[in-house]
N, C-alpha and C positions, 0 to 999 in steps of 0.2 A: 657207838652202835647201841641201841635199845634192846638190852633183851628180851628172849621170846620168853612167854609165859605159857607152858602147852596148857593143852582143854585136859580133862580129866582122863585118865587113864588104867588099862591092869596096870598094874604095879608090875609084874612077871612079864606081861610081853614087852612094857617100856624101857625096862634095861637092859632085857635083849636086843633089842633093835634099836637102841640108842647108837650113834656112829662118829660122836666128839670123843675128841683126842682126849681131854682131860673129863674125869667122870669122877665126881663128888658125892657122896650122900653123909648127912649129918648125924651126928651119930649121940644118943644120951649115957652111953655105955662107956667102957674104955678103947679110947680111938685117940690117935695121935693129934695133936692140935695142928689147925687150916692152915697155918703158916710155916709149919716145921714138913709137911704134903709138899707145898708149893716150893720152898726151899730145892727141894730135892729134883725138881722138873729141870731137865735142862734146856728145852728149848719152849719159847713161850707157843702157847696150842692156839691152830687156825680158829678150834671150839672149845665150849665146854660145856658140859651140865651139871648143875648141881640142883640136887636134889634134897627136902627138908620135911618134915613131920610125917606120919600126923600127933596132932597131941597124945601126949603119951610115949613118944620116940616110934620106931621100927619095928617089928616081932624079930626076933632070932632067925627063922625063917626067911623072913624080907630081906633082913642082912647080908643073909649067905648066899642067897640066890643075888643079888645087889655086887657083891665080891667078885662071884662067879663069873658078871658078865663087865666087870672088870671096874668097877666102882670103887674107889678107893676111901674107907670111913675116916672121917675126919670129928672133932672136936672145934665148938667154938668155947670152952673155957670150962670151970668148974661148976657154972649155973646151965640150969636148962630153961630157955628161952621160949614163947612162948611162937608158933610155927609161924607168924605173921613177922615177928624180929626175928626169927632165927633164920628167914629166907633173904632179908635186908641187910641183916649183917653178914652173911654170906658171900651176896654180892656184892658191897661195899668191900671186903677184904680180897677178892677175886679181880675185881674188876682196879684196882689199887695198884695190887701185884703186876697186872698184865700190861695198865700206863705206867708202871714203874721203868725209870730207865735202866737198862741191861749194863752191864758191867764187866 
């Protein structure tokens, strides 16, 4: 399946009205790395979204309200990525996991 890449958006009304099972945003702070998240899922999700930048990482703010509607912060490693790779490698590790076979 091709992921969707939505139009621009508030940032506050989009994660509220976001309505995938799995909900991602990437995080430059301390946040649990994308794989030890996924780990933890136990059944593979209809959806998902993940969400990435803008340069510079998230406001505090953004975070919490992001948590709130139920977005779980994630880490891609100890570098911060520039928002064009770190939406690539995102989905490359996401989309990995999901044709990964079940066990």
């Amino acid at each position: 399946v091709v992921p969707e890449v939505c139009a621009p958006a508030a940032f506050e009304a989009f994660v509220q009205t976001d309505e995938a099972e799995l909900r991602l945003i990437g995080s430059t702070g301390d946040a649990p790395a994308l794989w030890r998240i996924l780990a933890g899922v136990p059944d593979r999700p209809g959806a998902a979204t993940m969400v990435v930048g803008p340069a510079g990482g998230f406001s505090l703010r953004e975070m919490e309200c992001a948590r709130q509607a139920g977005f779980a912060p994630v880490s891609l490693g100890p570098h911060v990525l520039r928002v064009e790779t770190a939406a690539v490698a995102m989905l490359a590790v996401v989309t990995a996991w999901l044709d990964a076979p079940t066990h």
